[in-house]
C-alpha positions as CSV (number, residue, x, y, z in Angstrom):
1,X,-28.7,32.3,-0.2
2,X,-30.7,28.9,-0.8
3,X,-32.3,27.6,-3.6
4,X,-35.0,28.2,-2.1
5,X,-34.8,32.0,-1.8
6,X,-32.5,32.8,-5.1
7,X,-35.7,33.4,-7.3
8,X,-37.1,35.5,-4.8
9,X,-33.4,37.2,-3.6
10,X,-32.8,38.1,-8.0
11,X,-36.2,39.4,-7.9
12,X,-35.3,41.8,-5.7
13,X,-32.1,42.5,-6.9
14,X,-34.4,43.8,-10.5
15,X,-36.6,45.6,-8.3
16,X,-34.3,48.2,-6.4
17,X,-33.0,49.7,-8.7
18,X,-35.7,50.9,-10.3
19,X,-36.7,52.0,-7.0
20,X,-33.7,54.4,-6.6
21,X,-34.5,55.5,-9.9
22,X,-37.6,57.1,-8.4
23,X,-37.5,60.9,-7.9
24,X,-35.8,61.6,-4.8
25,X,-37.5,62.2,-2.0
26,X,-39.0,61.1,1.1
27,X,-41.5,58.4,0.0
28,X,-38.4,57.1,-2.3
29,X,-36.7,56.8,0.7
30,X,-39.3,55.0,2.9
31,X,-39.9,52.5,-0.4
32,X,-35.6,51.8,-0.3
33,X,-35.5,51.6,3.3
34,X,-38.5,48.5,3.5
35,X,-37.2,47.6,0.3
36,X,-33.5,46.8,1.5
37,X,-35.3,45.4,4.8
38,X,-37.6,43.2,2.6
39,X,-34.3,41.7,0.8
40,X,-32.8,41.1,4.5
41,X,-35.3,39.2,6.0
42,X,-35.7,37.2,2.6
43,X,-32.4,36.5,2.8
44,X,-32.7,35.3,6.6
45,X,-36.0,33.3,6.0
46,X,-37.7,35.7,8.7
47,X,-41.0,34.7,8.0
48,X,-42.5,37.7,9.9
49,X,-40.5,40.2,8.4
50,X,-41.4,38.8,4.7
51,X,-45.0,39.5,5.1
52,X,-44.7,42.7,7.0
53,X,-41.8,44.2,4.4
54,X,-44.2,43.2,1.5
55,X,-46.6,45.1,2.8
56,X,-45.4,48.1,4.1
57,X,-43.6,48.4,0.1
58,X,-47.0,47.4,-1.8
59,X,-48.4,49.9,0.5
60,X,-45.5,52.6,-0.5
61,X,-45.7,51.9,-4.0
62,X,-49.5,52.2,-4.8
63,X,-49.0,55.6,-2.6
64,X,-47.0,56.7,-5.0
65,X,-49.0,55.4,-8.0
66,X,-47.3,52.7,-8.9
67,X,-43.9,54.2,-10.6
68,X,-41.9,53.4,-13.5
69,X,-43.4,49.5,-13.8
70,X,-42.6,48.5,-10.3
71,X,-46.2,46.7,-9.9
72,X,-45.0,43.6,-11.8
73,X,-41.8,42.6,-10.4
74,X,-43.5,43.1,-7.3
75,X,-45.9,40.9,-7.9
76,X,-43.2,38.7,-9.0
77,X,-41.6,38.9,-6.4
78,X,-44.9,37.7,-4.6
79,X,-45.2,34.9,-6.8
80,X,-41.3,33.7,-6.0
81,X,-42.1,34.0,-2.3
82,X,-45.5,32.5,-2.5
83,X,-43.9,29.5,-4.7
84,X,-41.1,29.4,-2.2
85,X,-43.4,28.6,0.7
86,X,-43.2,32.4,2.4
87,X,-46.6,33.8,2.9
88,X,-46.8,36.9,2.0
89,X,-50.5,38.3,3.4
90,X,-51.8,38.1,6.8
91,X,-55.4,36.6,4.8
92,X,-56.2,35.2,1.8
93,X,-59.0,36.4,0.2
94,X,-61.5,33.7,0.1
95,X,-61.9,31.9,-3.4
C-alpha cells in the first residue's frame, strides 16, 4: 500500500462488508467477487482494472437498488481514486 492508494484501499475495506451483509445470493456474490477484484487492482495500481472493477460494481449495485447505503462510500471511493489520480470512467461527461 502507498500513500497514494491508503484512502482509496480503507475505503474499500468500509465498503465490503456491508456488501456481505447483502442477502445471499447470486448478485451478492457477483458484487463481492468485482468487489474483492476492485480492491486488488487498487492495490496493484492497475489502471485498467480500476475503471473496469468500478464499473462493473456501480453497475451491480444500482441492479440491486442500491442496498443498505452502499451508494456513498462508493462514491467515496470514487472520489479517493479520482483525488488519487486513477480515472475511474471511460468519459467524462462534458461540463
Amino acid at each position: 500500500m502507498s500513500e497514494r492508494t491508503a484512502a482509496s484501499l480503507a475505503t474499500i475495506d468500509q465498503l465490503l462488508p456491508k456488501l456481505q451483509a447483502l442477502s445471499p445470493g447470486a448478485t451478492r456474490d457477483q458484487i463481492l467477487e468485482e468487489a474483492d477484484a476492485l480492491r486488488r487492482a487498487v492495490a496493484a495500481f492497475h489502471l485498467e482494472a480500476i475503471r473496469f472493477r468500478m464499473y462493473a460494481v456501480d453497475r451491480l449495485l444500482r441492479q440491486a437498488g442500491d442496498p443498505d447505503d452502499t451508494r456513498p462510500l462508493l462514491e467515496t471511493l470514487r472520489h479517493d481514486l479520482e483525488t488519487a489520480g486513477f480515472h475511474t470512467r471511460s468519459h467524462q461527461a462534458p461540463t
